[in-house]
C-alpha positions as a Python dict, from the first residue, in 0.01 Angstrom:
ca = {
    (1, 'X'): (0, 0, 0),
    (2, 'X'): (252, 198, 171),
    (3, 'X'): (232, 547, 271),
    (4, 'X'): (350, 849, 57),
    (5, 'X'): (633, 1069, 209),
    (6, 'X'): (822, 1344, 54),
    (7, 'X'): (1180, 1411, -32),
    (8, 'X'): (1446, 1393, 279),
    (9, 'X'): (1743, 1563, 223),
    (10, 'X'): (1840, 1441, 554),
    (11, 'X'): (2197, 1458, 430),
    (12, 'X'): (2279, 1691, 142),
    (13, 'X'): (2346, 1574, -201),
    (14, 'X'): (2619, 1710, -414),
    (15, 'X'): (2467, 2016, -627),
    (16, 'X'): (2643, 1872, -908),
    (17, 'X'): (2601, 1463, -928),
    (18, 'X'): (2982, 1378, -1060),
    (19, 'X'): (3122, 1135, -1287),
    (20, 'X'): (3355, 866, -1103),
    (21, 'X'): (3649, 749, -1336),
    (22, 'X'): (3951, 589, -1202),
    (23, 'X'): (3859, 668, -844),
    (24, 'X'): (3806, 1076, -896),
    (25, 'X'): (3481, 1282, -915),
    (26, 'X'): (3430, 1514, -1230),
    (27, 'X'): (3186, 1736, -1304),
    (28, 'X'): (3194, 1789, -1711),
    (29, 'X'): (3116, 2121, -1934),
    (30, 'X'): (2758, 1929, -1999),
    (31, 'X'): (2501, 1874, -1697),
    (32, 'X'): (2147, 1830, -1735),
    (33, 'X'): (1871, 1874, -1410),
    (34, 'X'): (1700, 1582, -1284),
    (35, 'X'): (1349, 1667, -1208),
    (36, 'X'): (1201, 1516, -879),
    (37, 'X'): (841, 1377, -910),
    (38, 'X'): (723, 1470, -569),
    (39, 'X'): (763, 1875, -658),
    (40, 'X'): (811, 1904, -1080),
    (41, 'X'): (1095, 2065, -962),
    (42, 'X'): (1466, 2034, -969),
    (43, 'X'): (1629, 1814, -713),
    (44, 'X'): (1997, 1838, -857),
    (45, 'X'): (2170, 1855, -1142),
    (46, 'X'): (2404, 1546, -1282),
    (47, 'X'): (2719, 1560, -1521),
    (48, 'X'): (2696, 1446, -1855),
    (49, 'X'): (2947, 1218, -2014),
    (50, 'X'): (3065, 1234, -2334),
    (51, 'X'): (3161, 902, -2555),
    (52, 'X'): (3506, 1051, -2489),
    (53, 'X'): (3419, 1019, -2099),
    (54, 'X'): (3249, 691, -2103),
    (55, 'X'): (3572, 554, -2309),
    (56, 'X'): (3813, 695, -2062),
    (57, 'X'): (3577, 544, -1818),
    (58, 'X'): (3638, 173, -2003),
    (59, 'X'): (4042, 204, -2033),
    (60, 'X'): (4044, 298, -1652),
    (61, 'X'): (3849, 0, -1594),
    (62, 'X'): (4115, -220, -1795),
    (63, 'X'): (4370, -111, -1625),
    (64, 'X'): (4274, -219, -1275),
    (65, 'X'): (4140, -560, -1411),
    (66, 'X'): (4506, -707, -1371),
    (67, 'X'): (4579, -622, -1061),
    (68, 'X'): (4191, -649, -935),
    (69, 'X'): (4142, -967, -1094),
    (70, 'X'): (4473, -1145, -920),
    (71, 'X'): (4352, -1019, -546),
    (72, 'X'): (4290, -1304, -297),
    (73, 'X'): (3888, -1408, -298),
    (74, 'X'): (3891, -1301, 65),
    (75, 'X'): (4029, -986, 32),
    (76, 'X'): (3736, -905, -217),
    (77, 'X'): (3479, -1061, 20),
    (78, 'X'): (3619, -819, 276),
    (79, 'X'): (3569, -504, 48),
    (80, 'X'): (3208, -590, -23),
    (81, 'X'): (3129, -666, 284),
    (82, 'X'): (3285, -362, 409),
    (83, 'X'): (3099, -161, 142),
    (84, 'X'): (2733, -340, 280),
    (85, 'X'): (2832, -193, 612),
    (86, 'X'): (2881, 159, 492),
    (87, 'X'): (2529, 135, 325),
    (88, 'X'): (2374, -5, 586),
    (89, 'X'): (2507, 328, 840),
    (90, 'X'): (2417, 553, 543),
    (91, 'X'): (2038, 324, 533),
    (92, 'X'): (1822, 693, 614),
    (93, 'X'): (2006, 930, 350),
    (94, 'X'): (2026, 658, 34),
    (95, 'X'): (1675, 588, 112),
    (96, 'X'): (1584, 977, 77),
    (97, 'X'): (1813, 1051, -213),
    (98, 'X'): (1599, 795, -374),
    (99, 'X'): (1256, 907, -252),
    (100, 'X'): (1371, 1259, -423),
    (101, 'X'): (1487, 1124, -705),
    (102, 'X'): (1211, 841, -844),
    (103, 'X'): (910, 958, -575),
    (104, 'X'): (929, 592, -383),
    (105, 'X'): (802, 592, -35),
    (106, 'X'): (978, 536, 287),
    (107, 'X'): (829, 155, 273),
    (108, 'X'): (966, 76, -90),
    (109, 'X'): (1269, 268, -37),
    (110, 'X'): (1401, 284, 312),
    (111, 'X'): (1260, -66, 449),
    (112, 'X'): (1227, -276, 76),
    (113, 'X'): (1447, -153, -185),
    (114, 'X'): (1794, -6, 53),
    (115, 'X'): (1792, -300, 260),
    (116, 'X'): (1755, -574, 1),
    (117, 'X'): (2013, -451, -173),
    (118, 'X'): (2262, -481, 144),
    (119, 'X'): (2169, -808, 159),
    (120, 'X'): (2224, -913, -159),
    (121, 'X'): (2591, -735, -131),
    (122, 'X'): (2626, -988, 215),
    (123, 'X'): (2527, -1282, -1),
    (124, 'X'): (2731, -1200, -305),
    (125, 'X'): (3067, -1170, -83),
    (126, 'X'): (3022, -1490, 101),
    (127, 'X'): (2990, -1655, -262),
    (128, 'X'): (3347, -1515, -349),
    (129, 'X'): (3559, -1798, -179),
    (130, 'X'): (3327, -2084, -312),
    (131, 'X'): (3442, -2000, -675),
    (132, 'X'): (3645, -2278, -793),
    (133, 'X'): (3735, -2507, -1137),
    (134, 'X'): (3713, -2906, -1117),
    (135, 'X'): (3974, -3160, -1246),
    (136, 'X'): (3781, -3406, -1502),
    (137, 'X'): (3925, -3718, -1595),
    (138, 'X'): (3995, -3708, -1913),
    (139, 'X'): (4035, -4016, -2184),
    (140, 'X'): (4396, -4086, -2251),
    (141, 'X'): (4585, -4219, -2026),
    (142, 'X'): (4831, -4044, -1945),
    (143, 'X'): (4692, -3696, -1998),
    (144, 'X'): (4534, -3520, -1698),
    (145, 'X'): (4327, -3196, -1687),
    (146, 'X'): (4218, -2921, -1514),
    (147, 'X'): (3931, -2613, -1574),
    (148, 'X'): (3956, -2297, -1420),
    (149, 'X'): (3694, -1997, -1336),
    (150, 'X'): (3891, -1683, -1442),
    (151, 'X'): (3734, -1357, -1472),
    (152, 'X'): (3581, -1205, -1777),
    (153, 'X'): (3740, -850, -1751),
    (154, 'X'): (3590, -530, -1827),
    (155, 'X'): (3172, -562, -1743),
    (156, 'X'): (2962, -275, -1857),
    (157, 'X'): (2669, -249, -1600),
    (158, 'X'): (2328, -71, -1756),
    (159, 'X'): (2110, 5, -1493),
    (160, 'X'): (1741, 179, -1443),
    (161, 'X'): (1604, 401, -1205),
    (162, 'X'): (1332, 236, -1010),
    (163, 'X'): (1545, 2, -753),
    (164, 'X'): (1890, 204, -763),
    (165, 'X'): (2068, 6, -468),
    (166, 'X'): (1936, -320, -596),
    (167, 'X'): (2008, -325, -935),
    (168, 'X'): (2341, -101, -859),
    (169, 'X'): (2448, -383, -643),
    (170, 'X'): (2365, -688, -838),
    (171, 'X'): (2515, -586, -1143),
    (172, 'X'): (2865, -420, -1002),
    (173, 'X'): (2907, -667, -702),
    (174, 'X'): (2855, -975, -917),
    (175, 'X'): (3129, -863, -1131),
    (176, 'X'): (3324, -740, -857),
    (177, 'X'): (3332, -1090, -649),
    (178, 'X'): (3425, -1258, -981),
    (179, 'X'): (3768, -1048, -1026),
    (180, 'X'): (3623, -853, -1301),
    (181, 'X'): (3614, -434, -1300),
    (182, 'X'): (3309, -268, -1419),
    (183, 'X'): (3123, 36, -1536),
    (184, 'X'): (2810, 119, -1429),
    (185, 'X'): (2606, 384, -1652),
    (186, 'X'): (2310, 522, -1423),
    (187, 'X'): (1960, 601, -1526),
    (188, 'X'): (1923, 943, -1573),
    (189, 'X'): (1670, 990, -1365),
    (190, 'X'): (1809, 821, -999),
    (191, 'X'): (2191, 934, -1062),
    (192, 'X'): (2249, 988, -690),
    (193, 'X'): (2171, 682, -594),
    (194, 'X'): (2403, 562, -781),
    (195, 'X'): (2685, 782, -676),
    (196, 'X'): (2569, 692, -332),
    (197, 'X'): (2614, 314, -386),
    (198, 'X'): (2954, 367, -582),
    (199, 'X'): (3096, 599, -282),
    (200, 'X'): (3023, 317, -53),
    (201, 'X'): (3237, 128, -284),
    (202, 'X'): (3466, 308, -282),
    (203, 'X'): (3497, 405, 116),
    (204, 'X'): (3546, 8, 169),
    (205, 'X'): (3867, 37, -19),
    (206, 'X'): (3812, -34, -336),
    (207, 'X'): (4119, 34, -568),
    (208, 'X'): (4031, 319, -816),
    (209, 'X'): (3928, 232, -1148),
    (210, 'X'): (3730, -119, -1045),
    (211, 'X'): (3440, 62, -1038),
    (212, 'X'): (3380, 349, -1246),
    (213, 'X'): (3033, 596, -1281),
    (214, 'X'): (2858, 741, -1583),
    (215, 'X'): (2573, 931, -1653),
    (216, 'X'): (2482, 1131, -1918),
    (217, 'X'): (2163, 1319, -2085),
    (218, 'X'): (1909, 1060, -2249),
    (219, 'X'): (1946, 1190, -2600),
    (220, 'X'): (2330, 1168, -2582),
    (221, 'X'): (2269, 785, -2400),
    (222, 'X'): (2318, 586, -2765),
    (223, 'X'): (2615, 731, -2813),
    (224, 'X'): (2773, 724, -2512),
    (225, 'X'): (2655, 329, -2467),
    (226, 'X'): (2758, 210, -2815),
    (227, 'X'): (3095, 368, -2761),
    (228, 'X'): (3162, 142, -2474),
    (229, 'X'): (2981, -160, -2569),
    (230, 'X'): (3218, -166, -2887),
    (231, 'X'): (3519, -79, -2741),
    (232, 'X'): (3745, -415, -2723),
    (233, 'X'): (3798, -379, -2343),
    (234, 'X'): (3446, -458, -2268),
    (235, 'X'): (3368, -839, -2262),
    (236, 'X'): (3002, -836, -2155),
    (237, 'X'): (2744, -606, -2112),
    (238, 'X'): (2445, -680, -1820),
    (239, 'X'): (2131, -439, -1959),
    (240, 'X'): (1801, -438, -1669),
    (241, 'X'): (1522, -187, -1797),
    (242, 'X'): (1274, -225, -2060),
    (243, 'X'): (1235, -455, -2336),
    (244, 'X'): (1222, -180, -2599),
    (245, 'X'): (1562, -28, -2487),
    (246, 'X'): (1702, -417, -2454),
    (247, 'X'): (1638, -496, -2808),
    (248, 'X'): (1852, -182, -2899),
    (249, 'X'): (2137, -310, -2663),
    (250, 'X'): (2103, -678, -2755),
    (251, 'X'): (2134, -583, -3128),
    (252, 'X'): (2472, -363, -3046),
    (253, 'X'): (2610, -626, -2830),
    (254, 'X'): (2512, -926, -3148),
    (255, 'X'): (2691, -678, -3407),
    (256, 'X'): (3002, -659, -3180),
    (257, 'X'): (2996, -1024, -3052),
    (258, 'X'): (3003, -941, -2734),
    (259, 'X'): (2750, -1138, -2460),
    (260, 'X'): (2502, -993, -2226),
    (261, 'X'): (2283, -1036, -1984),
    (262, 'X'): (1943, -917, -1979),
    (263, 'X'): (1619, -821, -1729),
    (264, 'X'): (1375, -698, -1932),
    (265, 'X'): (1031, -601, -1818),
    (266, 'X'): (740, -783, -1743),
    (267, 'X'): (338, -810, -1810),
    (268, 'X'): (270, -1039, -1469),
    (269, 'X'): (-20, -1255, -1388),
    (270, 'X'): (-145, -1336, -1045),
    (271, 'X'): (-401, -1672, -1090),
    (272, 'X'): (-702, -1669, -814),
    (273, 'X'): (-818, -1989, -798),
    (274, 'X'): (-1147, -2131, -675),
    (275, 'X'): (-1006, -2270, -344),
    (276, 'X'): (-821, -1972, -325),
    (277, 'X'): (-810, -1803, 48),
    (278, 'X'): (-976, -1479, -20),
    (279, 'X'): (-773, -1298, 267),
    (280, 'X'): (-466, -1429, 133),
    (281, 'X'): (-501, -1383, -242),
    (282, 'X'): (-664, -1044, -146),
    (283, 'X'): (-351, -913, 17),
    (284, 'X'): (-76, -1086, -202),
    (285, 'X'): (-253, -922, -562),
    (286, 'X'): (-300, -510, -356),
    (287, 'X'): (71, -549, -293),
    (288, 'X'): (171, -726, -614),
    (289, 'X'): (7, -430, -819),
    (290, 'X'): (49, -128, -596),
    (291, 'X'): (372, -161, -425),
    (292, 'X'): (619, 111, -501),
    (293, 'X'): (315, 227, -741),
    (294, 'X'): (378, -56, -939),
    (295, 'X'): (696, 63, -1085),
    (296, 'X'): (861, -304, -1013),
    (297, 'X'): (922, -479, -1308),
    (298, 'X'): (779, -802, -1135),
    (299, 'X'): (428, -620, -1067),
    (300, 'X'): (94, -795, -1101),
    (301, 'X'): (-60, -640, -1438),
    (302, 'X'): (-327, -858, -1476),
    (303, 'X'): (-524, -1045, -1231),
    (304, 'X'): (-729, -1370, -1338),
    (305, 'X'): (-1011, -1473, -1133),
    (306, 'X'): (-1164, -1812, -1151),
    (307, 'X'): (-1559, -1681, -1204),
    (308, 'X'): (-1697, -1923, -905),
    (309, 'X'): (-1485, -1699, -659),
    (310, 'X'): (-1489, -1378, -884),
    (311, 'X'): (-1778, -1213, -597),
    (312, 'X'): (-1645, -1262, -306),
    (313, 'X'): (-1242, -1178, -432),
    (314, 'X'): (-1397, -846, -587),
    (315, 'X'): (-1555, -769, -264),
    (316, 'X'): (-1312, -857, -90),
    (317, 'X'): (-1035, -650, -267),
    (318, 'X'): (-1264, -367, -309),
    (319, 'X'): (-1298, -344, 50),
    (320, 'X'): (-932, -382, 137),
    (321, 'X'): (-838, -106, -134),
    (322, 'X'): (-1121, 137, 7),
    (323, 'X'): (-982, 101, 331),
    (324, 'X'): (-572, 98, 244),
    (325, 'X'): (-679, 452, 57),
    (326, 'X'): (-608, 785, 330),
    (327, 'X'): (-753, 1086, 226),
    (328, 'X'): (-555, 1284, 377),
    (329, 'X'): (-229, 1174, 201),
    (330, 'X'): (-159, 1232, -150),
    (331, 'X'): (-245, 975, -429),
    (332, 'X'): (75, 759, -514),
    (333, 'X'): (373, 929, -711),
    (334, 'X'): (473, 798, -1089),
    (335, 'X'): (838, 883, -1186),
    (336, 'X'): (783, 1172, -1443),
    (337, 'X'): (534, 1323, -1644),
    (338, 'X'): (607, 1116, -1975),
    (339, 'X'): (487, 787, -1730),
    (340, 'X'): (226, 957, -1611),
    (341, 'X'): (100, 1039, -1989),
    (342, 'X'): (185, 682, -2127),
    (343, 'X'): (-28, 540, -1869),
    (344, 'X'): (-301, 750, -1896),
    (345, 'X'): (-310, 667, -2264),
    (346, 'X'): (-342, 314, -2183),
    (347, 'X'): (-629, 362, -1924),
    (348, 'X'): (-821, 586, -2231),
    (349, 'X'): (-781, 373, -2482),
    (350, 'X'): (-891, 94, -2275),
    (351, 'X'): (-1206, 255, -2176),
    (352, 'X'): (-1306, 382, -2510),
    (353, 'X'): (-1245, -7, -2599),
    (354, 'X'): (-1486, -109, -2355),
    (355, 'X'): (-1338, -141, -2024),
    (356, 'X'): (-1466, 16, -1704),
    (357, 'X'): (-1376, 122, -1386),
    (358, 'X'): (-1379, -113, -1100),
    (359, 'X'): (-1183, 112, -884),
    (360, 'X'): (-1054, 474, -941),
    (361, 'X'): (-1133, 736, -1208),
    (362, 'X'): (-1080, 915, -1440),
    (363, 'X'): (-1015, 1236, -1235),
    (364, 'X'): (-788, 1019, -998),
    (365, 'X'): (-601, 868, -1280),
    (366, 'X'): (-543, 1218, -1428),
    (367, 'X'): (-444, 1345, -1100),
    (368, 'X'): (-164, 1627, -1126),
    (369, 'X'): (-71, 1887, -932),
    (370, 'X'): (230, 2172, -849),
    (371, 'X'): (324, 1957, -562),
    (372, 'X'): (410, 1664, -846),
    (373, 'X'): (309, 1364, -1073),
    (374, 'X'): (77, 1131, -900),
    (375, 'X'): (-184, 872, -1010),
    (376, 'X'): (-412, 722, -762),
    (377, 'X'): (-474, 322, -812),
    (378, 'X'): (-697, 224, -1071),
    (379, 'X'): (-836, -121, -1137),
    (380, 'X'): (-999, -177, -1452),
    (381, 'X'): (-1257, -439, -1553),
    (382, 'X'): (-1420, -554, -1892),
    (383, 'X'): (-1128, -598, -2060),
    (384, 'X'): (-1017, -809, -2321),
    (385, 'X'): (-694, -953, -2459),
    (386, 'X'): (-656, -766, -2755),
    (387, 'X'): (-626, -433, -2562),
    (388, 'X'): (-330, -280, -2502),
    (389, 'X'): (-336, -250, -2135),
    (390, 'X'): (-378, -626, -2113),
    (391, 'X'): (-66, -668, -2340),
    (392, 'X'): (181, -344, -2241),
    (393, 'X'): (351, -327, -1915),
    (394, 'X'): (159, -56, -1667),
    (395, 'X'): (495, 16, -1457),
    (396, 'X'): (233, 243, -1245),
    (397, 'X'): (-57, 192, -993),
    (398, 'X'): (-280, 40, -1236),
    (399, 'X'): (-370, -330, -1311),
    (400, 'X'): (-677, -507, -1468),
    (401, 'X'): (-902, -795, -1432),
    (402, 'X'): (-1034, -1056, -1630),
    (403, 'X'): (-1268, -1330, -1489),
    (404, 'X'): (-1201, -1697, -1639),
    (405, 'X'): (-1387, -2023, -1645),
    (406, 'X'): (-1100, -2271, -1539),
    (407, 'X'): (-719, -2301, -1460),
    (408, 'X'): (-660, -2413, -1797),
    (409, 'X'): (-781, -2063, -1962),
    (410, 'X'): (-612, -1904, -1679),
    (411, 'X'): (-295, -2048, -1802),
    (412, 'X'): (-303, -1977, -2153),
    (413, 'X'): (-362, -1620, -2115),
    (414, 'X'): (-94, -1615, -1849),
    (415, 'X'): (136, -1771, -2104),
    (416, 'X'): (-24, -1583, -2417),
    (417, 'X'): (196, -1271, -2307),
    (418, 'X'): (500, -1183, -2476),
    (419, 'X'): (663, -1211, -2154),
    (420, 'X'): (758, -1459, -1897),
    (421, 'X'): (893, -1246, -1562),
    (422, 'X'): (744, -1345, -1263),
    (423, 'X'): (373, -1504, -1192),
    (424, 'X'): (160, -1587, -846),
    (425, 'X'): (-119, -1837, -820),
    (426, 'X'): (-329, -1865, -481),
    (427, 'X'): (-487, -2170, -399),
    (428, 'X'): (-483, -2395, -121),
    (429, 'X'): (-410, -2713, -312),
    (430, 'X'): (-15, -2753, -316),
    (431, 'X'): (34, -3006, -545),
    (432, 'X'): (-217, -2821, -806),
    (433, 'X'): (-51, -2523, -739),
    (434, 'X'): (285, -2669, -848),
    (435, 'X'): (128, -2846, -1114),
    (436, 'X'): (37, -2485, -1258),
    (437, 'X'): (398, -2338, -1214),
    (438, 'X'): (520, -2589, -1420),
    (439, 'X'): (306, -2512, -1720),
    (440, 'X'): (375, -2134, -1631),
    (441, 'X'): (616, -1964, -1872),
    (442, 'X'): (802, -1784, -1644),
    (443, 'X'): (1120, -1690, -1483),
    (444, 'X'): (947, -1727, -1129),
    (445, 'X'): (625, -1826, -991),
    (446, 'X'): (541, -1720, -664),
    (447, 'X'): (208, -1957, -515),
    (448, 'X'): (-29, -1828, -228),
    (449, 'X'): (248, -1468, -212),
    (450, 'X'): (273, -1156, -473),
    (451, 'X'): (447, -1173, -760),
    (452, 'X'): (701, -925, -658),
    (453, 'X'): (984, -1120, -502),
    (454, 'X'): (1349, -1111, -483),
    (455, 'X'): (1599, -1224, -291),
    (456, 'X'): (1953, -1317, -286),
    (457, 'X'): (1902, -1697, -221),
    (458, 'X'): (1676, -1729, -552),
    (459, 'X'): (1792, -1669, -921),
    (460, 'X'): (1646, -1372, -1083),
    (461, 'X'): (1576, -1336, -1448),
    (462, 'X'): (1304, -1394, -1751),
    (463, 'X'): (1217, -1575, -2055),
    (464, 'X'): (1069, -1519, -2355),
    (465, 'X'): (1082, -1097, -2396),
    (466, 'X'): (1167, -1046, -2000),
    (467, 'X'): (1509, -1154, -2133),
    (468, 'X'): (1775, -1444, -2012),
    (469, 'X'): (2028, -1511, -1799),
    (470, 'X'): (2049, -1466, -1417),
    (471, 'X'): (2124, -1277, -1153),
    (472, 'X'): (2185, -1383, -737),
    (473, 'X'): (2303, -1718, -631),
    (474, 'X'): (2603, -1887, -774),
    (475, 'X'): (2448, -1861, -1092),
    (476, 'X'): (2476, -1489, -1069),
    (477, 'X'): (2817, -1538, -1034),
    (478, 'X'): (2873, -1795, -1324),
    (479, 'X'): (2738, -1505, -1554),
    (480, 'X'): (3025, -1329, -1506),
    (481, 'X'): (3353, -1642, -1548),
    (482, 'X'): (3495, -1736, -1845),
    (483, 'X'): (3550, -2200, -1822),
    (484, 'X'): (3896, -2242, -1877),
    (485, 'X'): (3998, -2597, -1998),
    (486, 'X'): (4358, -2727, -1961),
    (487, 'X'): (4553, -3042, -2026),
    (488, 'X'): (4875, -3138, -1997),
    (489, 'X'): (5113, -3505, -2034),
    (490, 'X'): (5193, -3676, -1708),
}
C-alpha cells in the first residue's frame, strides 16, 4: 500500500473549473464546489452546464467532424502524440490536481494513474496509420469490391472520477485517432483533471470543437446527458462508472438506437491455490485490494483461499498488512462522505450477519476526522455468499475472505457474481492455472499478479454486468469505425 500525501497545488488551478465548447473556456451563471476528501473542504468550484450548454457542446462537435474526420492519419498521430508530451511536462501538477480532487496518493496518482494514461495516448497514436479497409473478392465475376473504415462522428465520452487521465484519454483519444470529434462530460467530483487533460489537447493543436468539456451538478446530470445522448449528432455513447448509472445510460441509448460502449464495475476474485507461493499471492491480493484504497474498478473484493494453505496465507498477509500499516500517517482517504457511509453500511451489516474482523475495526473503519474522509483497511472473515459485501462492489479499502475446499468451489463462487471484470489466481502450476482462466467468467484474468491491470497492449472491458465492448488495442479503435461495403462493375 502506498503512502498517503496531501493536496499539491504545485501549480494553481482555475478558481472557477470552465466549460470548453468549440475551443473557448466558459464559466456559466450555475457552479457548484467540489469538496476535496483530504480536508472536507472546498478545493474549487466547477461550472455547471445546462442541457442548453451540453447541446451547444454536441453541434460544435458536428461541425468540426468534417473537416477533423478528412485530416491525414499522421497528422492526427502527431496531435496526440504532441498532447502525451504536454502531459507528460505537466506529470507533477495533473497528478496533484487529482490527489485534491479524489484523495489518491502520489503512488496511484503521480507514478500509476498520470503515467498510464500517457502511455496509452503513445499507443493509441501509433494505431492511427494502421487503420485501413480490405478488398474481398466478391462472387460475380465481373463485380469487384472494396470496405472502408470511416469514422462514426460525434462520440459522447462519460467518464468517472477515480482514474481521470486514464479514462479521459481512452475514451477521447480513441475517438480522436479514428477521425471522430467528441464530448467528454466529467465526473463531478475530478473536473480538473479533466480540464487538465482537455488543455493538453488542446495545446497540441487540436482544432476547436474536436474536443469539447462538460460538467455539471449531479442532480442536473440526467438532464444534461439525455439531452445529448438523443440529439441526432451523437452516434455512440462510451459510459465507464458503475453498473447502476450504466443501466440508466444503456436504457437511453436502446430508446434512441444509438450504440455504446460500456465499463461497468466489478466484484473481483483473486483464487489462492494450494501450490500457491505464499510471498507471491501475499503481495499480488494487499495490492489488488488496497491500491488507490481500492477505488479501481478491477480491485480484489473477495479473496478465496484453498483451506490446506488458508494458515500460512492468513499469516502471512496478516503480517505483511501489520507491517505495510505507518502510524504515523493517516489511514487511507475514500472519495467523499456518501462512500465512506455506503461502505460502512456494508461492513455493519456484514458483522451483525456474522462476519468478523480479521484485520481492522470498527473504530478504524469509522475513522473521520476535520482533516477528511478516511477508512483504514479492513479485512473481514466469516462471511458468506448471501451477504451483501460478498455480492456489492467495496470501491474502498475493504475486501473479504472466504476459505474453500477445492478449485472447483473456488470457481463457482468466482463465477456466481453478477459480474465478470477482472480475476487473479496464484499457483505455480501453469497449465492449471490456464485451465482455470478459461472456466473464469471474466473480461481478464490475471495468474500469479493482482487483479488490477491495465495496459495499452491488452483489451480492456467486462462481461456479464461489468458491461461489453473494449477499450486499448486495435480493438479499441474498431469501437469507434463504422464497415463500409462497396461494389462496383468492372
Amino acid at each position: 500500500m502506498a503512502t498517503q500525501n496531501g493536496p499539491d497545488h504545485t501549480s494553481s488551478a482555475p478558481s472557477v473549473i470552465p466549460l470548453i465548447i468549440n475551443g473557448k473556456e466558459e464559466i456559466t451563471d450555475s457552479t457548484f464546489d467540489v469538496i476535496s476528501p483530504y480536508t472536507n473542504q472546498r478545493c474549487w468550484a466547477t461550472a455547471s452546464a445546462s442541457p442548453q450548454d451540453a447541446i451547444r457542446a454536441v453541434e460544435a462537435a458536428e461541425a468540426a467532424f468534417p473537416a477533423w474526420s478528412q485530416t491525414k492519419p499522421t497528422v492526427r498521430r502527431d496531435i496526440l502524440l504532441k498532447a502525451a508530451d504536454i502531459l507528460e511536462s505537466r506529470l507533477e501538477q495533473n497528478a496533484g490536481y487529482m490527489r485534491t480532487e479524489m484523495g489518491a496518493d502520489v503512488g496511484a496518482s503521480q507514478f500509476f494513474i498520470a503515467p498510464l494514461g500517457i502511455r496509452m495516448l503513445r499507443d493509441i497514436a501509433g494505431r492511427i496509420t494502421s487503420i485501413c479497409g480490405s478488398v474481398p473478392v466478391v462472387e460475380e465475376e465481373g463485380q469487384s469490391a472494396i470496405v472502408y473504415k470511416e469514422p462514426m462522428g460525434v462520440i459522447l465520452g462519460l467518464v468517472p472520477w477515480n482514474a481521470p487521465y486514464v479514462f479521459g484519454v481512452r475514451s477521447a483519444a480513441c475517438a480522436l485517432a479514428a477521425g471522430n470529434t467528441t464530448i467528454l462530460k466529467s465526473s463531478e467530483l475530478s473536473p480538473c483533471s479533466y480540464w487538465a487533460l482537455t488543455r493538453a489537447f488542446q495545446d497540441a493543436g487540436l482544432p476547436a470543437g474536436c474536443l469539447n468539456l462538460v460538467s455539471c451538478r449531479p442532480q442536473d446530470a440526467p438532464e444534461v446527458v439525455n439531452a445529448m445522448i438523443e440529439h441526432p449528432a451523437v452516434r455512440k455513447i462510451n459510459f465507464t462508472g458503475s453498473t447502476a448509472v450504466g443501466r440508466k445510460i444503456a436504457r437511453v441509448c436502446g430508446q434512441n438506437l444509438k450504440p455504446c460502449l460500456m465499463e461497468l464495475g466489478g466484484k473481483n476474485s483473486s483464487i489462492v491455490c494450494a501450490d500457491a507461493n505464499i510471498e507471491t499471492a501475499v503481495k499480488g491480493v494487499l495490492a489488488g485490494a488496497y491500491l488507490n484504497s481500492g477505488q479501481i474498478c478491477m480491485a480484489t473484493d473477495r479473496i478465496l483461499v484453498h483451506a490446506s494453505i488458508a494458515p500460512a496465507f492468513m499469516e502471512a498477509l496478516m503480517k505483511a498488512l501489520n507491517s505495510n500499516l505507518d502510524p504515523s500517517s493517516p489511514p487511507p482517504t475514500l472519495v467523499n462522505v456518501a462512500s465512506k457511509a455506503r461502505v460502512s453500511r456494508l461492513i455493519s451489516d456484514a458483522l451483525a450477519d456474522g462476519a468478523h474482523f480479521i484485520h481492522g475495526s470498527v473504530s478504524g473503519a469509522d475513522t473521520q476526522t476535520d482533516s477528511g474522509v478516511r477508512m483504514a483497511p479492513v479485512l473481514l472473515g466469516g462471511v458468506t455468499e448471501h451477504m451483501d459485501v460478498w455480492k456489492e462492489e467495496a470501491f474502498a479499502s475493504l475486501a473479504a475472505a472466504m476459505v474453500v475446499s477445492s478449485d472447483e468451489e473456488a470457481i463457482r463462487i468466482a463465477n456466481s457474481s453478477g459480474y465478470g471484470l477482472s480475476a487473479a489466481i496464484f499457483t505455480e502450476d501453469l497449465r492449471k492455472g490456464l485451465a482455470m482462466a478459461k472456466k473464469i467468467q471474466s473480461g481478464a484474468v490475471h495468474i500469479n499478479s493482482m487483479s488490477i491491470h491495465d495496459e495499452p497492449a491488452l483489451p480492456h472491458g467486462g462481461v456479464k454486468n461489468s458491461g461489453w465492448g473494449r477499450f486499448n488495442t486495435a480493438q479499441g479503435l474498431e469501437e469507434f469505425l463504422v464497415t463500409k461495403s462497396v461494389t462496383w462493375m468492372d
